[in-house]
Z-matrix of the N, CA and C atoms (Angstrom, degrees):
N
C 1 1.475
C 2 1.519 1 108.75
N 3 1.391 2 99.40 1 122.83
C 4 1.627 3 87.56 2 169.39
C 5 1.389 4 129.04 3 -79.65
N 6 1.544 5 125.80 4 166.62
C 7 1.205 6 142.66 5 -138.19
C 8 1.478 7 100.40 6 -112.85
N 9 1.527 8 122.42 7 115.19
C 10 1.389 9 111.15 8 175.69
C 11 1.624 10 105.74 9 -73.45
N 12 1.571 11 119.03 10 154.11
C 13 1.597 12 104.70 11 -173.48
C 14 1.998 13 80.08 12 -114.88
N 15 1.607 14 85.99 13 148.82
C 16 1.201 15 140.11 14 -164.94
C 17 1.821 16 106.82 15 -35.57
N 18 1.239 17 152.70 16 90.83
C 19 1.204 18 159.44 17 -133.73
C 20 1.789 19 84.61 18 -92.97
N 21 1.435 20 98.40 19 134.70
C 22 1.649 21 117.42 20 166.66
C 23 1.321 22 117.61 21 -86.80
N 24 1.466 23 119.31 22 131.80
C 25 1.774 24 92.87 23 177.20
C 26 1.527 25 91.53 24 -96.22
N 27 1.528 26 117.18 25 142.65
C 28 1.233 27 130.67 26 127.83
C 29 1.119 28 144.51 27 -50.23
N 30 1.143 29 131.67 28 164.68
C 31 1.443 30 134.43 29 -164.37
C 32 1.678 31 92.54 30 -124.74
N 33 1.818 32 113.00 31 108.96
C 34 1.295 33 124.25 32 153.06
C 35 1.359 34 137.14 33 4.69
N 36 1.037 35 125.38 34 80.50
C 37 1.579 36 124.21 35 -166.93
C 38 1.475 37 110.24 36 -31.30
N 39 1.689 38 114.71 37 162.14
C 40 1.213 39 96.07 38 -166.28
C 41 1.685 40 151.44 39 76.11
N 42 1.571 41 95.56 40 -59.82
C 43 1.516 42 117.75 41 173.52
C 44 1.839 43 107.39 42 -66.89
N 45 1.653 44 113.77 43 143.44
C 46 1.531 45 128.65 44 -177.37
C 47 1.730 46 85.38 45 -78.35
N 48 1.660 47 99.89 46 139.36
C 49 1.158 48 103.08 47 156.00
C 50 1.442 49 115.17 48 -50.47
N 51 1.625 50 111.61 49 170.40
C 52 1.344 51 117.75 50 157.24
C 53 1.467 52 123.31 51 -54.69
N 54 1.357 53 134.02 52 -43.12
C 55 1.116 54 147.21 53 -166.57
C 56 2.016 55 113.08 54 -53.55
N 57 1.714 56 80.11 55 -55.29
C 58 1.375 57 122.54 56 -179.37
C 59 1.824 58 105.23 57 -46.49
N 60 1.876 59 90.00 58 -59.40
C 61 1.692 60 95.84 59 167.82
C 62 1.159 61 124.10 60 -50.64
N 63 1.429 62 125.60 61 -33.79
C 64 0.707 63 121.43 62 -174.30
C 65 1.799 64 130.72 63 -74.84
N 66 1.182 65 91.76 64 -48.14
C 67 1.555 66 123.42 65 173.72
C 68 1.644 67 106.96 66 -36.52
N 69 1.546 68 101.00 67 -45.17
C 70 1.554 69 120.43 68 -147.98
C 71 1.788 70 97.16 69 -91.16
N 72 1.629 71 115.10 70 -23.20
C 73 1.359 72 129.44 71 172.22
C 74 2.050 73 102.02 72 -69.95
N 75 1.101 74 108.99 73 -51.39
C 76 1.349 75 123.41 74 -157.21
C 77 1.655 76 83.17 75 -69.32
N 78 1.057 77 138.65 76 -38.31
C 79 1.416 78 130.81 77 -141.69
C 80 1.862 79 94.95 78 -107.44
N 81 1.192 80 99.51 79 -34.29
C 82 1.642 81 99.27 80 159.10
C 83 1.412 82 121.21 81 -57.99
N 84 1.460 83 115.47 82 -40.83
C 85 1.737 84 133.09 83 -127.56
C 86 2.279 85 65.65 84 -97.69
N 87 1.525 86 140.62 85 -33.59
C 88 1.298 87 130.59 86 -147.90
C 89 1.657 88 80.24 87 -91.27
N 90 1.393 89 114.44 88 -69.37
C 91 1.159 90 132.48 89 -166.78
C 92 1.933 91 102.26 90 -32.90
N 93 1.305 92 114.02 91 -59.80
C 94 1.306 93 105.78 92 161.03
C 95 1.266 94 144.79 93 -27.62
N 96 1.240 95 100.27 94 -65.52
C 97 1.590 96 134.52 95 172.79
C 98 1.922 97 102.35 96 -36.99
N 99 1.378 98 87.19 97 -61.05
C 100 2.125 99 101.27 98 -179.65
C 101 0.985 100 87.40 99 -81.41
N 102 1.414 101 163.74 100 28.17
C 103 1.240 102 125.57 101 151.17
C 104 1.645 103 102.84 102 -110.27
N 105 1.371 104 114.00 103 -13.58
C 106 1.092 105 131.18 104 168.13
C 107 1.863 106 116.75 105 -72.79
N 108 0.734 107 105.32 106 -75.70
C 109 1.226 108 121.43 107 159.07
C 110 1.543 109 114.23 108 -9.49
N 111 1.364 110 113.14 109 -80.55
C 112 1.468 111 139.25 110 -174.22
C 113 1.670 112 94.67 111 -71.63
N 114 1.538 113 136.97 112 -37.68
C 115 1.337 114 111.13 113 -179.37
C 116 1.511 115 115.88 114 -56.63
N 117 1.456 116 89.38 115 -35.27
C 118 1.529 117 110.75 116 -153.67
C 119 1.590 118 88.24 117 -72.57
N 120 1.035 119 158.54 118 -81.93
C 121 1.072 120 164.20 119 162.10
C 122 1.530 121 106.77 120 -5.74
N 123 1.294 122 118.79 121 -40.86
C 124 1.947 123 118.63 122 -173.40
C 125 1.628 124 80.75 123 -73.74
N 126 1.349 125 112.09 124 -69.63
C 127 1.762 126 111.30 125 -166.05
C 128 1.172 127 119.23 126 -42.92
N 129 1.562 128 121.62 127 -48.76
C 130 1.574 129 116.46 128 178.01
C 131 1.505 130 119.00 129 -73.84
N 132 1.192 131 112.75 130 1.46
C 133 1.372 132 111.06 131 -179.34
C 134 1.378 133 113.38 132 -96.93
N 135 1.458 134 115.33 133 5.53
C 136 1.585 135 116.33 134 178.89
C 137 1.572 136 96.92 135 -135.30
N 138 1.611 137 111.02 136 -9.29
C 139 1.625 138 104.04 137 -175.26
C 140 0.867 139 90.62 138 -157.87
N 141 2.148 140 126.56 139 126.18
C 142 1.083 141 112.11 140 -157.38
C 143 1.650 142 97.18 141 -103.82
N 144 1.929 143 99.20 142 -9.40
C 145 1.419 144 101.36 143 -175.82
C 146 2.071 145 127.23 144 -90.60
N 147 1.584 146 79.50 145 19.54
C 148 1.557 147 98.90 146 -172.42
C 149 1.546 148 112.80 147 -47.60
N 150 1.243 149 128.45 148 131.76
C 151 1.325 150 126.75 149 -160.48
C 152 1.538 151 96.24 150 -104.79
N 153 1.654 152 111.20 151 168.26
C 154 1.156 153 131.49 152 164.21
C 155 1.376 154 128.67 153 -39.70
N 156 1.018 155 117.16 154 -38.05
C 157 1.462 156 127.70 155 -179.70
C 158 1.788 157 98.46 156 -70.83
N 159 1.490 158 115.82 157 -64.67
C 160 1.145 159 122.08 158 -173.36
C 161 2.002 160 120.21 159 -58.87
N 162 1.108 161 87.39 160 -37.68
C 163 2.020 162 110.72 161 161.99
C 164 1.698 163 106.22 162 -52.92
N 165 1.477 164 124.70 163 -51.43
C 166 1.045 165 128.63 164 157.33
C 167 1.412 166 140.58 165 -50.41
N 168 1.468 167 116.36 166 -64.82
C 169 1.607 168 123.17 167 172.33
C 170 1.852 169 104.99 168 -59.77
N 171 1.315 170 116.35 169 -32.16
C 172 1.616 171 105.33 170 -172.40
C 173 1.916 172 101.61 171 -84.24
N 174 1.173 173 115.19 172 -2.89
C 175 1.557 174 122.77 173 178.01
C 176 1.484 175 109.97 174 -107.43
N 177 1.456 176 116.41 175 -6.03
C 178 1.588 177 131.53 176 162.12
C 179 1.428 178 101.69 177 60.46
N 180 1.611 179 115.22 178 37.02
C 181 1.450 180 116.88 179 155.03
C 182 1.762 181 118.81 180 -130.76
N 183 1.139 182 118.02 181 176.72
C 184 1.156 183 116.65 182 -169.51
C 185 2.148 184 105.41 183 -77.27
N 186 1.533 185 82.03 184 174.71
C 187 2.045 186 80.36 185 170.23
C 188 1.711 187 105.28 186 -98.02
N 189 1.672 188 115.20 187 22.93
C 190 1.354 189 101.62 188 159.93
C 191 1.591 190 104.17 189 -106.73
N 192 0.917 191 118.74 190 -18.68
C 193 1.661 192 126.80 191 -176.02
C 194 1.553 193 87.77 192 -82.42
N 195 1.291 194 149.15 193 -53.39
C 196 1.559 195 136.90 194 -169.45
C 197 1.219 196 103.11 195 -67.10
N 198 1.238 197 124.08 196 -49.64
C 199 1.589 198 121.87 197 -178.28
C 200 1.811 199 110.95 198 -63.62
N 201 1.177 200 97.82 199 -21.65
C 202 1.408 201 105.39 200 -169.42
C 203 2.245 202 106.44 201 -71.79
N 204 1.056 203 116.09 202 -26.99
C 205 1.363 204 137.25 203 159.49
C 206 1.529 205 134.61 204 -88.24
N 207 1.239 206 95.32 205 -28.66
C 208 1.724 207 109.60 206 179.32
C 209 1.805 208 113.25 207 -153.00
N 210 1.458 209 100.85 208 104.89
C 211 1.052 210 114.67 209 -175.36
C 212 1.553 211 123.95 210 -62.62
N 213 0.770 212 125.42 211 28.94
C 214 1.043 213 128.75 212 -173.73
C 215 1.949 214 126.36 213 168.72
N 216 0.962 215 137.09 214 161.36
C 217 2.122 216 128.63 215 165.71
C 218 1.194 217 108.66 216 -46.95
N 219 1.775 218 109.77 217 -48.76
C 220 1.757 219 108.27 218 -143.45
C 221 1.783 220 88.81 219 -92.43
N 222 1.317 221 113.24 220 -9.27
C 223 1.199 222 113.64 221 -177.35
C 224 1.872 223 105.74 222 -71.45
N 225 1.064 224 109.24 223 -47.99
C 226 1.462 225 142.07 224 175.94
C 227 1.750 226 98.15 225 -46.44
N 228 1.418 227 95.60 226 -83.61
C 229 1.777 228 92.55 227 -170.87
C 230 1.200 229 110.40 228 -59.32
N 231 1.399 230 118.76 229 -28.13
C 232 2.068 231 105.39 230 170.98
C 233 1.463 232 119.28 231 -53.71
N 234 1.406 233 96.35 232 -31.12
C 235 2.181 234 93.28 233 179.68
C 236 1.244 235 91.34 234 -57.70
N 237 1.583 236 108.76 235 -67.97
C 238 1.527 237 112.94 236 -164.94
C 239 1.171 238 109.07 237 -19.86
N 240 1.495 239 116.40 238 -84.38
C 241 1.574 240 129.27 239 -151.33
C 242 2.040 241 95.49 240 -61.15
N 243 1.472 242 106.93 241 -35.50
C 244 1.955 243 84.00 242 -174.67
C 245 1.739 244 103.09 243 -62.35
N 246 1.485 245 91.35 244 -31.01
C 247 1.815 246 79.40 245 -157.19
C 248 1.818 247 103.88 246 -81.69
N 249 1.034 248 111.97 247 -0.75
C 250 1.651 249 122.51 248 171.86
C 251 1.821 250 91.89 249 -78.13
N 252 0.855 251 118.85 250 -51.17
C 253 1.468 252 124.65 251 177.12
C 254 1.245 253 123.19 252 -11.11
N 255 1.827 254 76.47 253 -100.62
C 256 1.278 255 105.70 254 161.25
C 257 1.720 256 139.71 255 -42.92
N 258 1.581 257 105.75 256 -37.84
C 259 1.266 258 131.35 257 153.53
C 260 1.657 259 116.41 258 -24.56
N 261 1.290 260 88.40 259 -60.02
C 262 1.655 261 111.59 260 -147.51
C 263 1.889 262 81.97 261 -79.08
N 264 1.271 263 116.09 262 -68.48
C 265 1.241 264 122.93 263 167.62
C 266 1.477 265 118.21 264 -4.51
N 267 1.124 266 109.43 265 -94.30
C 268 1.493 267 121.52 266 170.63
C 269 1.401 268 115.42 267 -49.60
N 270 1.181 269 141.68 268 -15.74
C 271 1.506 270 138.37 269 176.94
C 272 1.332 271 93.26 270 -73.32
N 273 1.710 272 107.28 271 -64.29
C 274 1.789 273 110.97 272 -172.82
C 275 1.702 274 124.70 273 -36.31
N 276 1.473 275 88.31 274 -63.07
C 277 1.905 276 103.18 275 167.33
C 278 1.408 277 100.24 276 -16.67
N 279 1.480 278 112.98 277 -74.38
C 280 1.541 279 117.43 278 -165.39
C 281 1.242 280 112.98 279 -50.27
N 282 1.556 281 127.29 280 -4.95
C 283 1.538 282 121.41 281 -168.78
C 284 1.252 283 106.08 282 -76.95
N 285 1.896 284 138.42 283 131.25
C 286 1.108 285 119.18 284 159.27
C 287 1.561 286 126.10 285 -59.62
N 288 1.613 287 117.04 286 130.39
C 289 1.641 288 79.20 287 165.72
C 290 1.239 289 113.61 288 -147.88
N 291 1.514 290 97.77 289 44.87
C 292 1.394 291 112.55 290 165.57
C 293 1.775 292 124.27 291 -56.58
N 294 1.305 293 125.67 292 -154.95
C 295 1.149 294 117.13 293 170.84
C 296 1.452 295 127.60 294 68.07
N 297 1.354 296 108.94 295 -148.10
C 298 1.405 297 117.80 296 172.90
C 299 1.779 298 107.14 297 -69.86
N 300 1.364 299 112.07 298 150.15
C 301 1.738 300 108.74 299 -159.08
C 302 1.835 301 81.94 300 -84.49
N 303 1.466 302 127.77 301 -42.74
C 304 1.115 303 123.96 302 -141.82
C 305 1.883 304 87.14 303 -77.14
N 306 1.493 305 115.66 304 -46.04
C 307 1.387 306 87.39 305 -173.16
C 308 1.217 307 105.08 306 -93.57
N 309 1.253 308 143.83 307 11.43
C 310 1.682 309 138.44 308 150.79
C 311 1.859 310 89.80 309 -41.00
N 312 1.602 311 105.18 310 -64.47
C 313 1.660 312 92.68 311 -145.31
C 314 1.493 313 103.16 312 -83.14
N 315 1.417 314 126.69 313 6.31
C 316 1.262 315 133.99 314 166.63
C 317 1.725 316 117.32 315 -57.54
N 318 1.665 317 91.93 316 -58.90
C 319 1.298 318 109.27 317 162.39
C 320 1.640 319 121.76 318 -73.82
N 321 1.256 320 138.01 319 -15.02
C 322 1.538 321 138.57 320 136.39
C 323 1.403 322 111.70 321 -35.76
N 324 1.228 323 110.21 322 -76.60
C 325 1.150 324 109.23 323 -165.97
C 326 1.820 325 129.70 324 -53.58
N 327 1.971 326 100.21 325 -52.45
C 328 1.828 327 97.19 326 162.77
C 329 1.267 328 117.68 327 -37.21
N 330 1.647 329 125.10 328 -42.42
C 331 1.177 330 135.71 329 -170.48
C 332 2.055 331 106.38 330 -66.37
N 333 1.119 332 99.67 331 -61.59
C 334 1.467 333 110.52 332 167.14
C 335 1.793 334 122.80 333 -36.55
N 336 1.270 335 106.35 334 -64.55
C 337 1.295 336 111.46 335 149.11
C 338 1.467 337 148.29 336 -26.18
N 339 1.119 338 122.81 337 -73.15
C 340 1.575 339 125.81 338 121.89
C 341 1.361 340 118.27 339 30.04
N 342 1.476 341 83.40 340 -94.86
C 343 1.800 342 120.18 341 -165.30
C 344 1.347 343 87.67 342 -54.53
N 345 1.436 344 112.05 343 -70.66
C 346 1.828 345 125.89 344 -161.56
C 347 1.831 346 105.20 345 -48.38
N 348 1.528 347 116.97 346 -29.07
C 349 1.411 348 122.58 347 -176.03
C 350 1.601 349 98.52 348 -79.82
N 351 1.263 350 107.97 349 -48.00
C 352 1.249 351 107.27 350 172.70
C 353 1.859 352 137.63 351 -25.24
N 354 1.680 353 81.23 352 -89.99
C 355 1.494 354 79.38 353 164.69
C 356 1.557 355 118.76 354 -91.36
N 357 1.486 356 131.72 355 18.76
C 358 1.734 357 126.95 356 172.80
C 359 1.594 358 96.06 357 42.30
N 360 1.651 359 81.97 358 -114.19
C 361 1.878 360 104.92 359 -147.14
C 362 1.627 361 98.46 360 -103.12
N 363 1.608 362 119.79 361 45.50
C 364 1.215 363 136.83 362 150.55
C 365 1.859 364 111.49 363 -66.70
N 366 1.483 365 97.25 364 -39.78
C 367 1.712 366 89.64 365 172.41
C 368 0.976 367 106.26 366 -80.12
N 369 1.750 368 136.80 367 -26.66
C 370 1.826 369 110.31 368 -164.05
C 371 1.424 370 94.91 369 -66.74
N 372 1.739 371 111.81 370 -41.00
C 373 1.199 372 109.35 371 -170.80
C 374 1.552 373 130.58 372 -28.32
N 375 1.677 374 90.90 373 -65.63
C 376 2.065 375 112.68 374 171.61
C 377 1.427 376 96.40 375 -47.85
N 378 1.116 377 137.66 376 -65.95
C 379 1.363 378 128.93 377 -177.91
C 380 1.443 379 136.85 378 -35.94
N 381 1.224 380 115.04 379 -27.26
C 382 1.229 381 126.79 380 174.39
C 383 1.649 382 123.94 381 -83.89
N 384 1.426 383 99.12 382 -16.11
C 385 1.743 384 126.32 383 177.10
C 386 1.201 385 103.85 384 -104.03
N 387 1.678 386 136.66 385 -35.29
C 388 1.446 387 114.67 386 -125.95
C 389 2.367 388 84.59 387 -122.90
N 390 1.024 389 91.42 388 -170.94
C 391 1.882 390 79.69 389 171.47
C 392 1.757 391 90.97 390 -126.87
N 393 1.308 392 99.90 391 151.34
C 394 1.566 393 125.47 392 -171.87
C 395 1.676 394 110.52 393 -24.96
N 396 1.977 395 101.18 394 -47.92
C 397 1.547 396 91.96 395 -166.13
C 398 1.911 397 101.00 396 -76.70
N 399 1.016 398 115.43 397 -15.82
C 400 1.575 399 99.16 398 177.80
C 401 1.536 400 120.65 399 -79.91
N 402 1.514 401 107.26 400 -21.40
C 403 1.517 402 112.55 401 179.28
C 404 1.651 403 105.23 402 -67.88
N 405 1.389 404 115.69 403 -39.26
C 406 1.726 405 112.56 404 171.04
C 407 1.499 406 128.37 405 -42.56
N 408 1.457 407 92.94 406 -25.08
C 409 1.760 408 87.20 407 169.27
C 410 1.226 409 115.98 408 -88.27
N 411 1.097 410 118.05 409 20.95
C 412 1.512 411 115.41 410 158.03
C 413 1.394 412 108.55 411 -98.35
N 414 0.790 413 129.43 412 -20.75
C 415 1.693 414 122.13 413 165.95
C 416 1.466 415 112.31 414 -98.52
N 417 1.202 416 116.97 415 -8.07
C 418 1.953 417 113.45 416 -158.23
C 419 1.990 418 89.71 417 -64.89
N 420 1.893 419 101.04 418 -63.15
C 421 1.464 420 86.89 419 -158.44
C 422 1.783 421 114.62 420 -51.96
N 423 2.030 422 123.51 421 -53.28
C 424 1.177 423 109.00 422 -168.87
C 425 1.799 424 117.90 423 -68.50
N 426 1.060 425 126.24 424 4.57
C 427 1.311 426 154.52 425 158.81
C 428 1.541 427 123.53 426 -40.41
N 429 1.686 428 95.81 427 -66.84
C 430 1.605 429 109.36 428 -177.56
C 431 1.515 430 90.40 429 -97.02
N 432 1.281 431 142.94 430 16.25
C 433 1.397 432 119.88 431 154.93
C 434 1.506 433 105.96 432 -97.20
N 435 1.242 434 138.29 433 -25.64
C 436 0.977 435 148.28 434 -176.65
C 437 1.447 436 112.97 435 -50.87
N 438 1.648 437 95.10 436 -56.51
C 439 1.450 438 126.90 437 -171.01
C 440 1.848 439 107.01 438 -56.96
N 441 1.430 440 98.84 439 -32.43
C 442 1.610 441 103.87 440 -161.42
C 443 1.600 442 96.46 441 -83.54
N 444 1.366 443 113.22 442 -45.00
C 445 1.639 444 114.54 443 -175.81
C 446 1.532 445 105.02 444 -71.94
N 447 1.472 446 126.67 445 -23.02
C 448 1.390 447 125.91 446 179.23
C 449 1.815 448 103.01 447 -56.56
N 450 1.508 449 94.25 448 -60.94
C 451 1.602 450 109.61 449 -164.69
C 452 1.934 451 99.06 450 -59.42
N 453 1.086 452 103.54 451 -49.56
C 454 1.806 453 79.77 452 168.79
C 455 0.991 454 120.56 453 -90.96
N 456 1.282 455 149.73 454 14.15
C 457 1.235 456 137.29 455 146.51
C 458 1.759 457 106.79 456 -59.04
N 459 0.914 458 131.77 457 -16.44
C 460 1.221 459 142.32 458 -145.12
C 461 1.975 460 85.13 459 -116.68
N 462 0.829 461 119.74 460 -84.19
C 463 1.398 462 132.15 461 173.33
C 464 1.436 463 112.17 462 -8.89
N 465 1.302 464 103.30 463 -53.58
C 466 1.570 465 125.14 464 -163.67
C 467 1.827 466 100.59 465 -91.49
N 468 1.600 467 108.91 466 -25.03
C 469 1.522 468 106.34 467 -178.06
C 470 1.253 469 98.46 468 85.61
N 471 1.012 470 135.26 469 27.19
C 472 1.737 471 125.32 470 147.55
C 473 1.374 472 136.46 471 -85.04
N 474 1.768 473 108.75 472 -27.26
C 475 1.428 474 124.67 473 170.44
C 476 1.349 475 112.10 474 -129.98
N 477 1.392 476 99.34 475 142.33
C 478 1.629 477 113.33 476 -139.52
C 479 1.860 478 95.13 477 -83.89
N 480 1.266 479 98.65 478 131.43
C 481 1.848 480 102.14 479 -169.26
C 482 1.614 481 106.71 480 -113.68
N 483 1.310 482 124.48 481 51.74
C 484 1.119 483 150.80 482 -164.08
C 485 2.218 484 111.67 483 -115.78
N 486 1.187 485 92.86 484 -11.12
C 487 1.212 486 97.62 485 174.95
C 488 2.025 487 103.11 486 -149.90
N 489 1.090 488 109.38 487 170.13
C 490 2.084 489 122.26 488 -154.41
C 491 1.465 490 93.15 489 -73.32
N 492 1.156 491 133.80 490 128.02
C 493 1.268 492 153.58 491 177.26
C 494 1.774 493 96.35 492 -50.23
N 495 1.124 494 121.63 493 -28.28
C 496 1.815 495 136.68 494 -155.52
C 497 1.650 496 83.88 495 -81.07
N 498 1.453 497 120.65 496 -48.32
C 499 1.460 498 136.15 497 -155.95
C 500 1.172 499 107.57 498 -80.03
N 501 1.466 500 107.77 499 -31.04
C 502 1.776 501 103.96 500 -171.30
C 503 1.314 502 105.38 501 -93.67
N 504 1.528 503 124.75 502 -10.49
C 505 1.205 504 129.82 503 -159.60
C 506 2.362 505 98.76 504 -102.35
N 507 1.435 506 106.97 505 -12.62
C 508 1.455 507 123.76 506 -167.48
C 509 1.566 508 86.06 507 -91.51
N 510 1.534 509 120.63 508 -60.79
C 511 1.519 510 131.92 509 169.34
C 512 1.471 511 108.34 510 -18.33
N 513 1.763 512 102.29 511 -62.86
C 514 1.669 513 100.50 512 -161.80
C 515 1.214 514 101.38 513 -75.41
N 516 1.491 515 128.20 514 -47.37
C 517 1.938 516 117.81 515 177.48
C 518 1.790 517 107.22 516 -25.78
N 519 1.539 518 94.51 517 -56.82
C 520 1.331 519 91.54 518 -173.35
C 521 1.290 520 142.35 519 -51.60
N 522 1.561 521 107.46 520 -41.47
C 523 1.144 522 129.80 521 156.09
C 524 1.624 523 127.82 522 -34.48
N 525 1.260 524 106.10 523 -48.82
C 526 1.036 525 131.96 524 -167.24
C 527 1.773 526 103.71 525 -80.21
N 528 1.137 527 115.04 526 -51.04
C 529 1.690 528 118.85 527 -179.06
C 530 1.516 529 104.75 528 -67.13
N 531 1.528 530 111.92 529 -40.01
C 532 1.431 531 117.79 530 -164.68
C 533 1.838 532 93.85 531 -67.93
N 534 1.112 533 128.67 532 -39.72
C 535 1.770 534 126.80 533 -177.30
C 536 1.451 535 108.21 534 -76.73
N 537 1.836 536 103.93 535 -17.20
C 538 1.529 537 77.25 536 165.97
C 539 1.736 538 128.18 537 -111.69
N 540 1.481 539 104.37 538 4.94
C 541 1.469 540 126.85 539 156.60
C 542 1.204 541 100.08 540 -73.23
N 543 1.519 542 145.85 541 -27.88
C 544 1.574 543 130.44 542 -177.44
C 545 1.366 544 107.43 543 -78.76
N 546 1.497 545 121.97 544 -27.92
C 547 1.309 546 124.11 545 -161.56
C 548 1.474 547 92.95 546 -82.50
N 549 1.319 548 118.68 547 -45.79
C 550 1.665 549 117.10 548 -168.14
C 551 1.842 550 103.24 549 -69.73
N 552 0.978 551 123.02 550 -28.70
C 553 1.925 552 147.58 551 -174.96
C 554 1.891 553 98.08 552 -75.78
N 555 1.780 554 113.58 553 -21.02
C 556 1.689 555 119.92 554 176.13
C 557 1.676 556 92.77 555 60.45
N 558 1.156 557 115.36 556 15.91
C 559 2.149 558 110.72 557 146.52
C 560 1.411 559 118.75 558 -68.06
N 561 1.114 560 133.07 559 9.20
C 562 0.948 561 125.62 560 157.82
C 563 1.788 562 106.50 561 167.95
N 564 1.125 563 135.86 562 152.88
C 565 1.192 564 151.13 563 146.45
C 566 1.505 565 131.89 564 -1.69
N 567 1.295 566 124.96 565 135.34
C 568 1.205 567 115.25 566 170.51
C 569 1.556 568 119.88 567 -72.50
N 570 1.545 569 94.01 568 -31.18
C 571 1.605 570 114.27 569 -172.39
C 572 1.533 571 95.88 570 -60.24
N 573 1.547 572 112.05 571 -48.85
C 574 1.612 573 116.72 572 -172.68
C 575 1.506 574 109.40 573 -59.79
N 576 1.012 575 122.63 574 -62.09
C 577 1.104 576 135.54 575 -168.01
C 578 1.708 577 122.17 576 -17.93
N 579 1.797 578 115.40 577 -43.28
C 580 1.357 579 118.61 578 -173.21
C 581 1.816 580 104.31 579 -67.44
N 582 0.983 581 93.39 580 -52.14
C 583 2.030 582 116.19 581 -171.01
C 584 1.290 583 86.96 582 -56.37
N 585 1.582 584 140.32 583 -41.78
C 586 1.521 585 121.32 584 -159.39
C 587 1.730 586 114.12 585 -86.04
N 588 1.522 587 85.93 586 -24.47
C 589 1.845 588 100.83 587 -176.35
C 590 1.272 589 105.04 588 -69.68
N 591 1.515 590 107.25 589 -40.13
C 592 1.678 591 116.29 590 -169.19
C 593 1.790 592 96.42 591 -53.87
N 594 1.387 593 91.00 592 -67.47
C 595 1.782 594 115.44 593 -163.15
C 596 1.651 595 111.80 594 -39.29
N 597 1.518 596 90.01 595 -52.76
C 598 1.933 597 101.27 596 179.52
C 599 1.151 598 110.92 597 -83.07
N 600 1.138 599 140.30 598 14.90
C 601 1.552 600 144.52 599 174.54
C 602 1.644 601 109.73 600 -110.35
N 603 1.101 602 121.37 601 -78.21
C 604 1.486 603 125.67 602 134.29
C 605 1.514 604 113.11 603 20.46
N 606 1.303 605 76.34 604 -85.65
C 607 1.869 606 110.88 605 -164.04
C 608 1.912 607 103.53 606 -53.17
N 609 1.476 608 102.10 607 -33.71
C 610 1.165 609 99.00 608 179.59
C 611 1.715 610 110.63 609 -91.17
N 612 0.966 611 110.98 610 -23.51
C 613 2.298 612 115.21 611 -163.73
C 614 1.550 613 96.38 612 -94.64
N 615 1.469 614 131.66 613 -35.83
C 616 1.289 615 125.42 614 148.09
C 617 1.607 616 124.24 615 7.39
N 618 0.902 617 123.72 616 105.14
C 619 1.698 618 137.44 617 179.51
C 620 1.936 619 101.67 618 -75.01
């Protein structure tokens, strides 16, 4: 008797392979993720108590698709704050800050600013989820650059070393949050904002 040979299944005319499905899930499942991600990041940076629901509609997916990636808020604002981090990190690197210390940290700081307008109240946010020693790495890296252009400005006699390097370095955070609470408060400009941080920072570490 002869032997029928072995029938292939095809794949449905028309119809995406499986593979294809798959591919096309994965590439949704990223696309989500960043759109999630980045809402969540615009919202917490002006509201640190922005809820799930609201994390959702500004990321233009549902709260089963957010939950479906991030189990949870505090799960949520921890990406935020590493990838604000890291973010912030790598922008700084690029700062020159060779040269003169005072306009190295002139140019630190516009740059600093920025970032800090950027994400706002992305740190109160982490703070409210995260415990004290992990929230420090959000200040550790622009911190110890600060610290390094402070100490030679000082070296060289350009910035006045008459008060704790810890103090002048708490000063500039401040500085820096307070221009970007003025900008959100419409006291002044975003455009203004770099020239005023520079000027009043400056104006104060000045020898």
């Amino acid at each position: 008797m002869a032997t029928t040979p072995a029938q292939t299944t095809q794949p449905t005319a028309g119809a995406p392979a499986r593979g294809g499905r798959d591919r096309a899930k994965r590439a949704d499942a990223v696309r989500n993720v960043e759109a999630i991600l980045a809402a969540a990041t615009r919202v917490l940076a002006t509201d640190p108590d922005a809820s799930i629901n609201e994390i959702a509609k500004a990321a233009g997916v549902g709260r089963v698709t957010l939950y479906g990636h991030f189990d949870s808020r505090a799960t949520l604002v921890r990406e935020v704050v590493d990838r604000a981090i890291a973010q912030t990190d790598e922008a700084l690197a690029q700062v020159d800050l060779d040269g003169d210390p005072r306009d190295a940290l002139g140019r630190l700081l516009e740059a600093t600013w920025h970032l800090t307008h950027r994400f706002g109240a992305v740190v109160v946010a982490g703070s409210q989820v995260m415990p004290p020693e992990e929230m420090r790495r959000a200040h550790e890296g622009p911190a110890q650059r600060v610290r390094g252009l402070l100490e030679r400005g000082r070296a060289a006699g350009e910035l006045r070393d008459d008060q704790p390097v810890e103090w002048q370095i708490s000063m500039v955070q401040a500085i820096l949050h307070g221009a970007s609470a003025a900008v959100h408060r419409g006291e002044i400009t975003a455009d203004e904002a770099p020239a005023l941080v520079r000027g009043t920072t400056l104006g104060a570490l000045s020898a």
